[in-house]
PDBQT receptor file of N, H, CA, C and O in Angstrom, charges set to zero:
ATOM      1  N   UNK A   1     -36.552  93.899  42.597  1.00  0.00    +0.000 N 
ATOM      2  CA  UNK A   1     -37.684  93.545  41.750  1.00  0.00    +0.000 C 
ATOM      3  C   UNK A   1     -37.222  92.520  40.724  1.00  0.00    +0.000 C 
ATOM      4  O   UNK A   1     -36.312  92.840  39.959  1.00  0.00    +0.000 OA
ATOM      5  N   UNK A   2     -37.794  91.272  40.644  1.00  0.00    +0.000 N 
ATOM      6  H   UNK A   2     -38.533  91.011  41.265  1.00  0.00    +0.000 HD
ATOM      7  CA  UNK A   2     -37.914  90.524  39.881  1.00  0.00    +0.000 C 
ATOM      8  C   UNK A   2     -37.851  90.540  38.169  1.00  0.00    +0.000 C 
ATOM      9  O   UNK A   2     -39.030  90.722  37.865  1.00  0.00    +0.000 OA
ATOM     10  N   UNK A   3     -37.265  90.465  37.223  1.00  0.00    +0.000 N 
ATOM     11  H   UNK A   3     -36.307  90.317  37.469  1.00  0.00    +0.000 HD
ATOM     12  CA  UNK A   3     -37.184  90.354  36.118  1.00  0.00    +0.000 C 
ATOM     13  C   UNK A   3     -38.146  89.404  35.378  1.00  0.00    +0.000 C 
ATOM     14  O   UNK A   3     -37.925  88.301  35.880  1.00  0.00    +0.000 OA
ATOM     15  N   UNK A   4     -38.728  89.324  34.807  1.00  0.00    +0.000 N 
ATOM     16  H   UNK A   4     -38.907  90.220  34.400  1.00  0.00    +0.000 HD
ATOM     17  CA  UNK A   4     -40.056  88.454  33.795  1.00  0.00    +0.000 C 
ATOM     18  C   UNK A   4     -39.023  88.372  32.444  1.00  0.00    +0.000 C 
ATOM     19  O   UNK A   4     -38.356  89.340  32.077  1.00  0.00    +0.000 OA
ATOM     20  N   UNK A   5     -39.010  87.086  31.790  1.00  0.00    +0.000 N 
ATOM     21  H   UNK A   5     -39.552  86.300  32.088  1.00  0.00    +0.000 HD
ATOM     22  CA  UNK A   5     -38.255  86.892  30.471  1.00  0.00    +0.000 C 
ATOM     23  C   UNK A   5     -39.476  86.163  29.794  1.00  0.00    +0.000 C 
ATOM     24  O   UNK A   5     -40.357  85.508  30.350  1.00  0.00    +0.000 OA
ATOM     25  N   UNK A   6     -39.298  86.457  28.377  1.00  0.00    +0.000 N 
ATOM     26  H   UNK A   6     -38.582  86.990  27.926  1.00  0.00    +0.000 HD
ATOM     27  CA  UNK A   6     -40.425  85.611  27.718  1.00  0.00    +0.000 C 
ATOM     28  C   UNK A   6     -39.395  83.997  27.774  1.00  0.00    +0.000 C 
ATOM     29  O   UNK A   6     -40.059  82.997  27.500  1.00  0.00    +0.000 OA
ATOM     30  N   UNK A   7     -38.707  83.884  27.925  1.00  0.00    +0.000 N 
ATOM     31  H   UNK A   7     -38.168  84.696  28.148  1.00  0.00    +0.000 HD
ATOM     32  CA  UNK A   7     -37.869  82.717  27.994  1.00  0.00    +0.000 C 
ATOM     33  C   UNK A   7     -38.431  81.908  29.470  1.00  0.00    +0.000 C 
ATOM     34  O   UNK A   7     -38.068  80.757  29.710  1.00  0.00    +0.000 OA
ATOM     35  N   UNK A   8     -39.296  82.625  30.340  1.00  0.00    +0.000 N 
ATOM     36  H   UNK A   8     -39.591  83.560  30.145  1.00  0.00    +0.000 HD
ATOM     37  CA  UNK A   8     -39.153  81.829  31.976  1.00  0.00    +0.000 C 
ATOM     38  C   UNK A   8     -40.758  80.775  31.697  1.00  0.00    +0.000 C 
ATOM     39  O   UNK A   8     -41.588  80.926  30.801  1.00  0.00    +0.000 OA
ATOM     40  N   UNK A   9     -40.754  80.046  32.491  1.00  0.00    +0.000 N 
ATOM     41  H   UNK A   9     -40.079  79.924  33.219  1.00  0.00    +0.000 HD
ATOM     42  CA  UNK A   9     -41.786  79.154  32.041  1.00  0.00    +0.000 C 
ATOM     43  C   UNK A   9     -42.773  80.196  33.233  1.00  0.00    +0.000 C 
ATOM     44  O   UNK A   9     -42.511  80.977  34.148  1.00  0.00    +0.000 OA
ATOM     45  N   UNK A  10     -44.309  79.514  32.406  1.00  0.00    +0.000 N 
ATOM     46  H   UNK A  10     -44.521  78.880  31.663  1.00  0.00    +0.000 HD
ATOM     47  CA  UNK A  10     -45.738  80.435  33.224  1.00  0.00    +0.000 C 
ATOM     48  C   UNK A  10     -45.412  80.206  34.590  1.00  0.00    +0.000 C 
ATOM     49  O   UNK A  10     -45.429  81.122  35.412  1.00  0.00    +0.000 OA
ATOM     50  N   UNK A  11     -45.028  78.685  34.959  1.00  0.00    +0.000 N 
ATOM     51  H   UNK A  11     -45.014  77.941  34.291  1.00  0.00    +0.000 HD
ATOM     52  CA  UNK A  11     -44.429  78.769  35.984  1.00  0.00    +0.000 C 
ATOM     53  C   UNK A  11     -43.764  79.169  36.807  1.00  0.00    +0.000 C 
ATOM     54  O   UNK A  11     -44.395  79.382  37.842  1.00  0.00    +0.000 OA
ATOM     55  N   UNK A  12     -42.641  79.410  36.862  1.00  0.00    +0.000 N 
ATOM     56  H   UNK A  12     -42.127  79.237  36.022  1.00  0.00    +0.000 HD
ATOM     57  CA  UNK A  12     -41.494  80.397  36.975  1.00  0.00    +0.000 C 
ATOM     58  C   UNK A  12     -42.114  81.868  37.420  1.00  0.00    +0.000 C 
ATOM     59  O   UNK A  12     -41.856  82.549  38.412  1.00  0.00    +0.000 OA
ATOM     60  N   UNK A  13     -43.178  82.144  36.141  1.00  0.00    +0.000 N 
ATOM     61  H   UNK A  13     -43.388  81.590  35.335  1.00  0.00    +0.000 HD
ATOM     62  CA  UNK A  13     -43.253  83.603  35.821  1.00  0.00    +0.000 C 
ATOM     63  C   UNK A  13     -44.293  84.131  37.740  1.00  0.00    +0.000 C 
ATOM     64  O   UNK A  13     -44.254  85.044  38.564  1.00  0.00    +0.000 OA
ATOM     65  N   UNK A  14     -45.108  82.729  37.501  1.00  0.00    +0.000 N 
ATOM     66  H   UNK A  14     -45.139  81.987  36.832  1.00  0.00    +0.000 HD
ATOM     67  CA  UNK A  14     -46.235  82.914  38.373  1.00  0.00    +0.000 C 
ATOM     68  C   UNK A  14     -45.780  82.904  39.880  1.00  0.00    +0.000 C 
ATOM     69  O   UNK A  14     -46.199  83.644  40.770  1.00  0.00    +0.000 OA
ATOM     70  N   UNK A  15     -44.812  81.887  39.982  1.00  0.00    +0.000 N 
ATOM     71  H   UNK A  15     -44.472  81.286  39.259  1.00  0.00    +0.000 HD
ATOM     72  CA  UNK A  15     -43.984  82.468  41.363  1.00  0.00    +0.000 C 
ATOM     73  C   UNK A  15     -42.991  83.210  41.404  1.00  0.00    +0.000 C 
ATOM     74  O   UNK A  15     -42.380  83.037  42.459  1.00  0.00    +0.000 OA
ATOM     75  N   UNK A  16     -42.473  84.062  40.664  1.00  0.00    +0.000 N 
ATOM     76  H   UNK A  16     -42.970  84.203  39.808  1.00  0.00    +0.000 HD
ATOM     77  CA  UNK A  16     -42.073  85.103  40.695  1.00  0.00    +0.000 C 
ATOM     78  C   UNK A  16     -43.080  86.183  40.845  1.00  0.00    +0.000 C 
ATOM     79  O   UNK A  16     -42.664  87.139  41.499  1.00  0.00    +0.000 OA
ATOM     80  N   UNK A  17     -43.834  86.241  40.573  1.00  0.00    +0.000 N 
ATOM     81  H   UNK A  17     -44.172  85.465  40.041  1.00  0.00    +0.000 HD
ATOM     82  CA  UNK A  17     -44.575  87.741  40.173  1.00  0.00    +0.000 C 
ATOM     83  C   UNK A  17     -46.356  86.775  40.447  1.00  0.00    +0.000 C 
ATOM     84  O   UNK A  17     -46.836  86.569  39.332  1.00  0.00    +0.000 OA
ATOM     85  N   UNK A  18     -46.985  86.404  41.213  1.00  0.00    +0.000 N 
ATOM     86  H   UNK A  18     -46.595  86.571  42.119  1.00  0.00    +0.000 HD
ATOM     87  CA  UNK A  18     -48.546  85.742  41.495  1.00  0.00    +0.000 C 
ATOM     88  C   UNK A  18     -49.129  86.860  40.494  1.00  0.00    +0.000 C 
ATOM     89  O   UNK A  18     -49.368  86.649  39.305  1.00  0.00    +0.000 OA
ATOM     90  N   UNK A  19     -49.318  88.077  41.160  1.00  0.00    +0.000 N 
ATOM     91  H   UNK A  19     -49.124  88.248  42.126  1.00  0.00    +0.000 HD
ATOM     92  CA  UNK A  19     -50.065  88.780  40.067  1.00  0.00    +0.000 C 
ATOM     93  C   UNK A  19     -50.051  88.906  39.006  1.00  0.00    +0.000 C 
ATOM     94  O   UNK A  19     -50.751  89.758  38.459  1.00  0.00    +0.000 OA
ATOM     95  N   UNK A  20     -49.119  87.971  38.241  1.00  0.00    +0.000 N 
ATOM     96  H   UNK A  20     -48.551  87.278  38.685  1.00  0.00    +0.000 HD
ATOM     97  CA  UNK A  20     -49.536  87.946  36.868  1.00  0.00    +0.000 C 
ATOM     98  C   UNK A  20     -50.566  87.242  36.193  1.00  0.00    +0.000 C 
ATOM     99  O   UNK A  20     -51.260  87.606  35.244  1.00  0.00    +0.000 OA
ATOM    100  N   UNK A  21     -50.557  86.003  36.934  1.00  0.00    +0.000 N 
ATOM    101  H   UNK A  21     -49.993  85.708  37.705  1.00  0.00    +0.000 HD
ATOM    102  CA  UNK A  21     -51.723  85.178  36.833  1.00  0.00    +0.000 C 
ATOM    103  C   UNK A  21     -53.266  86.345  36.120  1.00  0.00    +0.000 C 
ATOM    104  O   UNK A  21     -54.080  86.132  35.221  1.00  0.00    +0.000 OA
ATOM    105  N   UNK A  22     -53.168  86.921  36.575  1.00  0.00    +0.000 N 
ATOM    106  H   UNK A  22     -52.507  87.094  37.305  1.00  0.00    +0.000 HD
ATOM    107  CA  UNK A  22     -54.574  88.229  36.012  1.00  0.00    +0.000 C 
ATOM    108  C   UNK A  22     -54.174  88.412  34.469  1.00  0.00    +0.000 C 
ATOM    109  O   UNK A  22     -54.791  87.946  33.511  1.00  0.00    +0.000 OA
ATOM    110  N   UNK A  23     -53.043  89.168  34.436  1.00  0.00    +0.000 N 
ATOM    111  H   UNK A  23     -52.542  89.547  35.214  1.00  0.00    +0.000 HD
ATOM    112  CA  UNK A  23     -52.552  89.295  33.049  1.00  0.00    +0.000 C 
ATOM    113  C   UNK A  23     -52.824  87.982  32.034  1.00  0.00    +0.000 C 
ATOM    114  O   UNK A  23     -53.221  88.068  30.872  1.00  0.00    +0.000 OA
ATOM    115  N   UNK A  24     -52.504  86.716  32.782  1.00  0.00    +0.000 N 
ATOM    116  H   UNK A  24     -52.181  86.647  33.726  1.00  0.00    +0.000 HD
ATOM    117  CA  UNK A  24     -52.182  85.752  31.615  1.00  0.00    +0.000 C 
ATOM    118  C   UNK A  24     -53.706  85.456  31.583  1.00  0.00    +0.000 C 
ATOM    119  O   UNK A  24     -54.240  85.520  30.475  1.00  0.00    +0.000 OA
ATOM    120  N   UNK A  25     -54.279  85.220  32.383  1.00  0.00    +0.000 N 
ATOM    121  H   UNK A  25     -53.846  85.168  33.282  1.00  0.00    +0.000 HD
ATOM    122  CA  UNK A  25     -56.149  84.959  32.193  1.00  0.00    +0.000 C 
ATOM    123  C   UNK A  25     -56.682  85.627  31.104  1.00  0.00    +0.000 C 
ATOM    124  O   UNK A  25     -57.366  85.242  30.156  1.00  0.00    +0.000 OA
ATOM    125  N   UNK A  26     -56.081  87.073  31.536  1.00  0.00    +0.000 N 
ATOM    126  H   UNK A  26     -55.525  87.386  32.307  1.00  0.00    +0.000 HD
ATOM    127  CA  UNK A  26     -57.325  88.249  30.609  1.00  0.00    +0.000 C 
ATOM    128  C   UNK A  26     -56.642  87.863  29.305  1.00  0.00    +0.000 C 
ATOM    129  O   UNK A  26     -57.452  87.730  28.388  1.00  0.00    +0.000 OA
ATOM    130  N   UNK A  27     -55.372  87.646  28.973  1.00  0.00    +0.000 N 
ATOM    131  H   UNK A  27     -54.714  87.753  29.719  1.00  0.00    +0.000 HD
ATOM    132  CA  UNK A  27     -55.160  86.831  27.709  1.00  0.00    +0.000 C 
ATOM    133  C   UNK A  27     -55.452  86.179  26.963  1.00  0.00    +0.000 C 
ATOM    134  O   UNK A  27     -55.299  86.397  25.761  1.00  0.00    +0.000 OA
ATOM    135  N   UNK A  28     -56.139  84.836  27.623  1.00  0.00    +0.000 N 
ATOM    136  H   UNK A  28     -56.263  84.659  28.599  1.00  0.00    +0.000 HD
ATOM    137  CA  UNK A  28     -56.083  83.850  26.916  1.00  0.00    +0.000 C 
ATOM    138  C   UNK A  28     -55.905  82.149  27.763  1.00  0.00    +0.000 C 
ATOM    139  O   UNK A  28     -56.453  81.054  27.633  1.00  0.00    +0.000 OA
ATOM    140  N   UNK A  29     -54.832  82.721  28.633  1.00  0.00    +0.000 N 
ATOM    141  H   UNK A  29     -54.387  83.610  28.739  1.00  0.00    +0.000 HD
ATOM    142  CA  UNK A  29     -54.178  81.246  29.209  1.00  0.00    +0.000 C 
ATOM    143  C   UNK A  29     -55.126  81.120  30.116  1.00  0.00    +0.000 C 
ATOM    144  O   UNK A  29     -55.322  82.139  30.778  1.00  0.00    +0.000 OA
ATOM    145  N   UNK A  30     -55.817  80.150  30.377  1.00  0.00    +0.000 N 
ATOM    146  H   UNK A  30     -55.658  79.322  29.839  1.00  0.00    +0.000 HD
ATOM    147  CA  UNK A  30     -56.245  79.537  31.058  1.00  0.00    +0.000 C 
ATOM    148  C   UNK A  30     -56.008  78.696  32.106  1.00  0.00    +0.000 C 
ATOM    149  O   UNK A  30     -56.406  78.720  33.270  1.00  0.00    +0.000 OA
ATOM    150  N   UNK A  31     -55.050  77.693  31.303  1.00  0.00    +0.000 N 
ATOM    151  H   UNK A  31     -54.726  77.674  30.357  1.00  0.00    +0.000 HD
ATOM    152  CA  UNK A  31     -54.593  76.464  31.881  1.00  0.00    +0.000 C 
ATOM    153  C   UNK A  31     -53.296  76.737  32.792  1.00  0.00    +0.000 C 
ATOM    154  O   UNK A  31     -52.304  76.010  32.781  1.00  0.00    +0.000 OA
ATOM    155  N   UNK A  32     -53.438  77.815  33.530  1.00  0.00    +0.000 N 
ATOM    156  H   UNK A  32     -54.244  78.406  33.538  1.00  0.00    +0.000 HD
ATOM    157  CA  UNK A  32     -52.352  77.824  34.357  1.00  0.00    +0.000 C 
ATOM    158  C   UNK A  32     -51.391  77.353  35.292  1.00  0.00    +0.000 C 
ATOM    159  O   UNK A  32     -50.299  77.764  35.682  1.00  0.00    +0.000 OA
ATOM    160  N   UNK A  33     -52.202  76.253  35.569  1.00  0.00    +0.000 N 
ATOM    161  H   UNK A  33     -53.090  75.919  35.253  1.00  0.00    +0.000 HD
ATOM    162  CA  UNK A  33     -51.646  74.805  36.436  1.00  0.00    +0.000 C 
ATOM    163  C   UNK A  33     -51.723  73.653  35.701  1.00  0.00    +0.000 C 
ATOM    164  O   UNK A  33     -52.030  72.543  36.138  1.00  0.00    +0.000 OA
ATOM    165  N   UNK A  34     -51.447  73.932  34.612  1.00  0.00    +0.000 N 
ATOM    166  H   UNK A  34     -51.198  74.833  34.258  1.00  0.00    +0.000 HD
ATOM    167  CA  UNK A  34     -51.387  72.520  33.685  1.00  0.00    +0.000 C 
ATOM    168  C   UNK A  34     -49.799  72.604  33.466  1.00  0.00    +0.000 C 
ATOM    169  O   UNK A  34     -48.973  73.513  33.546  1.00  0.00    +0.000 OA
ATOM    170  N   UNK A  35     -49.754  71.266  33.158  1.00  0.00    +0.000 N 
ATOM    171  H   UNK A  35     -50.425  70.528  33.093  1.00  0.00    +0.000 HD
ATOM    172  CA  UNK A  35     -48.224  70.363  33.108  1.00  0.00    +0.000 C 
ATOM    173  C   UNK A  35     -47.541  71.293  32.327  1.00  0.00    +0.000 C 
ATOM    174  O   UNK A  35     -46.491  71.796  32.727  1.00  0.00    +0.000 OA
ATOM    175  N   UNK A  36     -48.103  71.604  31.109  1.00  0.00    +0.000 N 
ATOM    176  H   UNK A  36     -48.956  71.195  30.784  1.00  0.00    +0.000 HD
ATOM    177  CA  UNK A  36     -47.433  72.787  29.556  1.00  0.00    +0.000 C 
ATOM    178  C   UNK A  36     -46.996  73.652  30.645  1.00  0.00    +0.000 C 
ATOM    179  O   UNK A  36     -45.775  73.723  30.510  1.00  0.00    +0.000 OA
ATOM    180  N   UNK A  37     -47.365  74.374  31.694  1.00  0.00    +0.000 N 
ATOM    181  H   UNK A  37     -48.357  74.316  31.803  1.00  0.00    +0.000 HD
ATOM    182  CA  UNK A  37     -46.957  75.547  32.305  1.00  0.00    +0.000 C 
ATOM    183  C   UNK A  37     -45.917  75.558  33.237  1.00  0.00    +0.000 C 
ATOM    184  O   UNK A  37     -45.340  76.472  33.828  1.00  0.00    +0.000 OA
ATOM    185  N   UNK A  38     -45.795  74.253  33.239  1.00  0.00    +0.000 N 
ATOM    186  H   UNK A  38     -46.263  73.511  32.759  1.00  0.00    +0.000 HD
ATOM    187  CA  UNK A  38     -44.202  73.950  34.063  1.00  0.00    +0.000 C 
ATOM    188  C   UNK A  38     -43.236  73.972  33.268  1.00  0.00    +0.000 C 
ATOM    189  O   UNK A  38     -42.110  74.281  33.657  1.00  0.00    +0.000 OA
ATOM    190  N   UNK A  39     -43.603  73.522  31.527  1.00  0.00    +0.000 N 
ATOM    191  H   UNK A  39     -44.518  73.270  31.211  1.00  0.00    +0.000 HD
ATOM    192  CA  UNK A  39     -42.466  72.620  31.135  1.00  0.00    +0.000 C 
ATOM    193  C   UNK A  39     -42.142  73.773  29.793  1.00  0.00    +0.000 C 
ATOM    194  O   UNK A  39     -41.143  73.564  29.107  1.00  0.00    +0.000 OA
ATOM    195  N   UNK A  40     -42.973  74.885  29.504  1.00  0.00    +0.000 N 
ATOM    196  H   UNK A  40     -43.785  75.055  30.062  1.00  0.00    +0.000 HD
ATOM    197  CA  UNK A  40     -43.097  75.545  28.100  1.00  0.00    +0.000 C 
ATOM    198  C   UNK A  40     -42.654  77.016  28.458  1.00  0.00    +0.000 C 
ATOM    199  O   UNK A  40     -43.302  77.509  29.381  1.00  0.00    +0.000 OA
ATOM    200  N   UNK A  41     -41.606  77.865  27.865  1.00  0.00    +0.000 N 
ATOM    201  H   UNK A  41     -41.079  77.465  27.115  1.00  0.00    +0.000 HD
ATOM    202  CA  UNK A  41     -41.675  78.930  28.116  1.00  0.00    +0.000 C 
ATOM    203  C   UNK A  41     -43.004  80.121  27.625  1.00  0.00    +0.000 C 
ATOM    204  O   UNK A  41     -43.989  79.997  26.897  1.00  0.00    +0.000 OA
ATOM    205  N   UNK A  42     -42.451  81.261  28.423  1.00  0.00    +0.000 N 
ATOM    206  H   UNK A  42     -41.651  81.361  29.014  1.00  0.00    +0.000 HD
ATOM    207  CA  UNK A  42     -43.777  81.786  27.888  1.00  0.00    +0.000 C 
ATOM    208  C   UNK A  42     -44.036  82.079  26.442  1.00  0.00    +0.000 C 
ATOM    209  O   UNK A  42     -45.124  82.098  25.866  1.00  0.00    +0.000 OA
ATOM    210  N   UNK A  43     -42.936  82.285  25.998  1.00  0.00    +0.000 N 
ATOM    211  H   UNK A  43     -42.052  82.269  26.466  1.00  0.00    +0.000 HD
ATOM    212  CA  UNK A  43     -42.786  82.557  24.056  1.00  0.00    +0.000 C 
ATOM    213  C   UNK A  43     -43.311  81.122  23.592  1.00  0.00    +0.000 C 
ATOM    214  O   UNK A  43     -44.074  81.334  22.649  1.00  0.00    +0.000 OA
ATOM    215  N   UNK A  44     -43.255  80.179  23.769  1.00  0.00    +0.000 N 
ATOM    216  H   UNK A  44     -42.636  80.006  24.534  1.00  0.00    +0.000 HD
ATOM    217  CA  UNK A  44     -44.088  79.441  23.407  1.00  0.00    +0.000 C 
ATOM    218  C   UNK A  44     -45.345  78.976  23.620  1.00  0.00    +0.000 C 
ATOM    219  O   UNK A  44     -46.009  78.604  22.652  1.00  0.00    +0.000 OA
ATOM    220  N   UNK A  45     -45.918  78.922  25.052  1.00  0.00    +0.000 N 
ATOM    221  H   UNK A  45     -45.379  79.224  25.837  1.00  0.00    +0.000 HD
ATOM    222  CA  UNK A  45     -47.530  79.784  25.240  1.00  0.00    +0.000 C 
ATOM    223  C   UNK A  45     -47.958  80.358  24.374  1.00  0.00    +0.000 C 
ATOM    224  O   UNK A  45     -48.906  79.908  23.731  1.00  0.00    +0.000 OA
ATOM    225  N   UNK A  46     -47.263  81.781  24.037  1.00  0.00    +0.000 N 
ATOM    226  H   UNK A  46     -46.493  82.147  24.559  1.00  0.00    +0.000 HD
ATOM    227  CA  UNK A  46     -47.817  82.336  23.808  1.00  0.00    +0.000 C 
ATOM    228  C   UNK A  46     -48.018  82.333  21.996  1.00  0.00    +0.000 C 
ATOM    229  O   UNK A  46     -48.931  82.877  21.375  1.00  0.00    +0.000 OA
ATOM    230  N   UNK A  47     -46.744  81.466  21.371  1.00  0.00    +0.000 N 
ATOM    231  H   UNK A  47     -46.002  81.024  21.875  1.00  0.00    +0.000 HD
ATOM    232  CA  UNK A  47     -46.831  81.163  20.349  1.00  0.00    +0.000 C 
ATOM    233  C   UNK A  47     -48.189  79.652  19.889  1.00  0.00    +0.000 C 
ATOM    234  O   UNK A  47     -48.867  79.755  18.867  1.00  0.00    +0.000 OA
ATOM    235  N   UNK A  48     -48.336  78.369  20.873  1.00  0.00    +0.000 N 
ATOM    236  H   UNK A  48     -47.785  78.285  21.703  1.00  0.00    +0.000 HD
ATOM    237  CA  UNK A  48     -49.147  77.757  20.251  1.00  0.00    +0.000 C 
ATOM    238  C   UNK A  48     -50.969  78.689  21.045  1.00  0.00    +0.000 C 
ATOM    239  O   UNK A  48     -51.979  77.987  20.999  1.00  0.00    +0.000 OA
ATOM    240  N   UNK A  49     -51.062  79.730  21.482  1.00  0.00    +0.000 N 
ATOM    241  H   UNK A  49     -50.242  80.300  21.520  1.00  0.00    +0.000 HD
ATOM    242  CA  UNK A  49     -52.192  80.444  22.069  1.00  0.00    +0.000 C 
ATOM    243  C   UNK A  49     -52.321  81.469  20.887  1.00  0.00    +0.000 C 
ATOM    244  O   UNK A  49     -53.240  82.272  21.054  1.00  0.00    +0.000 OA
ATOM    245  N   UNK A  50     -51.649  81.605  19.807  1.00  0.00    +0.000 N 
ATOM    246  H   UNK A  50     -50.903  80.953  19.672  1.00  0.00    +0.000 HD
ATOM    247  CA  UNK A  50     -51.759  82.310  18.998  1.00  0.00    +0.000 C 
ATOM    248  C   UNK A  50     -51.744  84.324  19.307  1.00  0.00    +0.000 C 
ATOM    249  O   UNK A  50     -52.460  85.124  18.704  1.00  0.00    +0.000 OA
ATOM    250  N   UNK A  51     -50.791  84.641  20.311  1.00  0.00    +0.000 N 
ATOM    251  H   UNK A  51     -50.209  83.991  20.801  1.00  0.00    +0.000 HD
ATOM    252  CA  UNK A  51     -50.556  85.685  21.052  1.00  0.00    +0.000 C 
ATOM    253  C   UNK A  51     -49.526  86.467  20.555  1.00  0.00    +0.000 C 
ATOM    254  O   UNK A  51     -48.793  85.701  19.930  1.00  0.00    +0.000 OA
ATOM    255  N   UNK A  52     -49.000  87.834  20.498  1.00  0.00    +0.000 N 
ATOM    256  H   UNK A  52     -49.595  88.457  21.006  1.00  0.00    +0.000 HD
ATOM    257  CA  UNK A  52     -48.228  88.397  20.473  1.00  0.00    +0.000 C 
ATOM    258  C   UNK A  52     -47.154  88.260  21.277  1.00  0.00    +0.000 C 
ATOM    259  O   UNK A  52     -47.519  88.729  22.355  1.00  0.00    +0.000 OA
ATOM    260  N   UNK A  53     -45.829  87.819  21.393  1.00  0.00    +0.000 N 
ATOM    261  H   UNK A  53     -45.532  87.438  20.517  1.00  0.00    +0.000 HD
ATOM    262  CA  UNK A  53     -45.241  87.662  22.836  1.00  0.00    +0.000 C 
ATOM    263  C   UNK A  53     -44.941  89.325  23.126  1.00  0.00    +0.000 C 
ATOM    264  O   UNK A  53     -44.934  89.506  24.344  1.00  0.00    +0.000 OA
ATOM    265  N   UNK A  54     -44.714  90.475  22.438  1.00  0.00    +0.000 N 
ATOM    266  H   UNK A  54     -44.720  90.329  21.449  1.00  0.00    +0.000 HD
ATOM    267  CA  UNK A  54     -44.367  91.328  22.768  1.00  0.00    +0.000 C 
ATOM    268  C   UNK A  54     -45.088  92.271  23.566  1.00  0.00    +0.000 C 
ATOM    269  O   UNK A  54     -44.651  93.130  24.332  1.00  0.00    +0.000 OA
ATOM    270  N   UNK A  55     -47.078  91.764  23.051  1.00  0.00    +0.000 N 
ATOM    271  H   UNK A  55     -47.433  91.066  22.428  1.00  0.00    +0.000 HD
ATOM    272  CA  UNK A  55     -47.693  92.493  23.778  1.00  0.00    +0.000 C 
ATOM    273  C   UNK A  55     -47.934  91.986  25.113  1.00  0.00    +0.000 C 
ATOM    274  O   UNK A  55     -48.210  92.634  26.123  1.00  0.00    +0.000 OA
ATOM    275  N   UNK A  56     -47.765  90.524  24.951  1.00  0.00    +0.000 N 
ATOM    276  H   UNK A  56     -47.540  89.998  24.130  1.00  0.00    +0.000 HD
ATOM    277  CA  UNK A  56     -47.883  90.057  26.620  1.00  0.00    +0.000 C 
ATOM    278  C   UNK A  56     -47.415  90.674  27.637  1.00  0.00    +0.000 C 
ATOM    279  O   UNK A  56     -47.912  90.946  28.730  1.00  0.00    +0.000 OA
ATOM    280  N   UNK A  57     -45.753  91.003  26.880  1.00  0.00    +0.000 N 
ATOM    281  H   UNK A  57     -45.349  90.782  25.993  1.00  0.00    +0.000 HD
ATOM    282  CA  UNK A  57     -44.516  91.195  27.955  1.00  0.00    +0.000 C 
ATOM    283  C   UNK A  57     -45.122  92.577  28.067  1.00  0.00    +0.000 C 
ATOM    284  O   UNK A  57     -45.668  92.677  29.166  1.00  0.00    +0.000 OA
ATOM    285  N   UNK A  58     -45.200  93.353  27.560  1.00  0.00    +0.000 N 
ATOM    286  H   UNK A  58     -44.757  93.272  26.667  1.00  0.00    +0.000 HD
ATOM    287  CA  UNK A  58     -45.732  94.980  27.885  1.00  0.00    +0.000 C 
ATOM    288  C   UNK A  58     -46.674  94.524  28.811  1.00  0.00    +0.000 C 
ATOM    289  O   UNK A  58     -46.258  94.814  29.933  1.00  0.00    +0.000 OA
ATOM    290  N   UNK A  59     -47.683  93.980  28.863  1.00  0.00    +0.000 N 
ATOM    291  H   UNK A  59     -48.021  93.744  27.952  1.00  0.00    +0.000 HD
ATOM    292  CA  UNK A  59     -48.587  94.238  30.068  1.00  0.00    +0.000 C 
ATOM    293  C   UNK A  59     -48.058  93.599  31.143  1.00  0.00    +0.000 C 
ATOM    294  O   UNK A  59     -48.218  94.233  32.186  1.00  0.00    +0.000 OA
ATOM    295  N   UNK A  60     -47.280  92.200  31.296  1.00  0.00    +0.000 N 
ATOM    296  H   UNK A  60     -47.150  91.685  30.448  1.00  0.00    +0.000 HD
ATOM    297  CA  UNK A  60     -46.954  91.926  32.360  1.00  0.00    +0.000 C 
ATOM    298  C   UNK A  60     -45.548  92.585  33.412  1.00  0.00    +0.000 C 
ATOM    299  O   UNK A  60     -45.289  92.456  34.608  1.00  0.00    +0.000 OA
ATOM    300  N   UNK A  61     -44.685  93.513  31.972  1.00  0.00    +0.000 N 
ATOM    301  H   UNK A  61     -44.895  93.619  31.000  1.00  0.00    +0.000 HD
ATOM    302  CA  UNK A  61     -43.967  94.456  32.805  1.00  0.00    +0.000 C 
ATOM    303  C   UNK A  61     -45.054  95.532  33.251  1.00  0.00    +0.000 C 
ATOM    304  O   UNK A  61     -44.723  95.835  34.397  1.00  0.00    +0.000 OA
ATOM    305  N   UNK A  62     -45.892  96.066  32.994  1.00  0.00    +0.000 N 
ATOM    306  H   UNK A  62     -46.161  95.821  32.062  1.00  0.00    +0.000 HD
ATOM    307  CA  UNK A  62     -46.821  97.101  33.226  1.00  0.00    +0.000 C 
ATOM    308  C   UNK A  62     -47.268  96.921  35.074  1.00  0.00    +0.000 C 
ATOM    309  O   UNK A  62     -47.462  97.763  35.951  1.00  0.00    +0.000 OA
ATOM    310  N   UNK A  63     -47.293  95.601  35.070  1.00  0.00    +0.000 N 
ATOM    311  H   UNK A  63     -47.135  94.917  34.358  1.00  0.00    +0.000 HD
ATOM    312  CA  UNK A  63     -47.329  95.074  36.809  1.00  0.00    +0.000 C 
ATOM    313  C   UNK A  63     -46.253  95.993  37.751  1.00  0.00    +0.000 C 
ATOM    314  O   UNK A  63     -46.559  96.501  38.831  1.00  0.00    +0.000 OA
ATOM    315  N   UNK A  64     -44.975  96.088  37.119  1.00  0.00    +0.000 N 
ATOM    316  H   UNK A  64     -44.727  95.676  36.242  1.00  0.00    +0.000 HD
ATOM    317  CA  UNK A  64     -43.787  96.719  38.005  1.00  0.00    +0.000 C 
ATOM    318  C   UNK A  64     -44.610  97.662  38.628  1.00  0.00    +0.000 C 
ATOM    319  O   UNK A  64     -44.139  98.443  39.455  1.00  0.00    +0.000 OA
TER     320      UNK A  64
C-alpha cells in the first residue's frame, strides 16, 4: 500500500491512490488537472485553498 505525504504533488497523490480525487473535490480542489497540480505539493494546495493540511491527510489516509 502506497504512502500519501503532504509533501507529494496532487499529482503524484492522484496516481498513486485515483480515489482520492473524491476526497480532494469534496474539499475544495477543483482544479485537479491544472498545471499547480503537477508542480505544487499538497501542503501547499492546501495552504493557498485556505485548508487544514492535517485534516486533508486524515481523510485521504481514511481511503486505506
Amino acid at each position: 500500500m502506497a504512502t500519501l505525504t503532504k509533501e507529494m504533488t496532487i499529482g503524484e497523490i492522484l496516481r498513486t491512490k485515483p480515489e482520492a480525487a473524491a476526497v480532494l473535490m469534496e474539499a475544495g480542489m477543483h482544479c485537479l488537472g491544472c498545471p499547480s497540480a503537477q508542480g505544487e505539493s499538497l501542503e501547499e494546495a492546501a495552504m493557498v485553498h485556505g485548508m487544514d493540511i492535517n485534516d486533508l491527510m486524515s481523510k485521504l489516509e481514511a481511503l486505506a
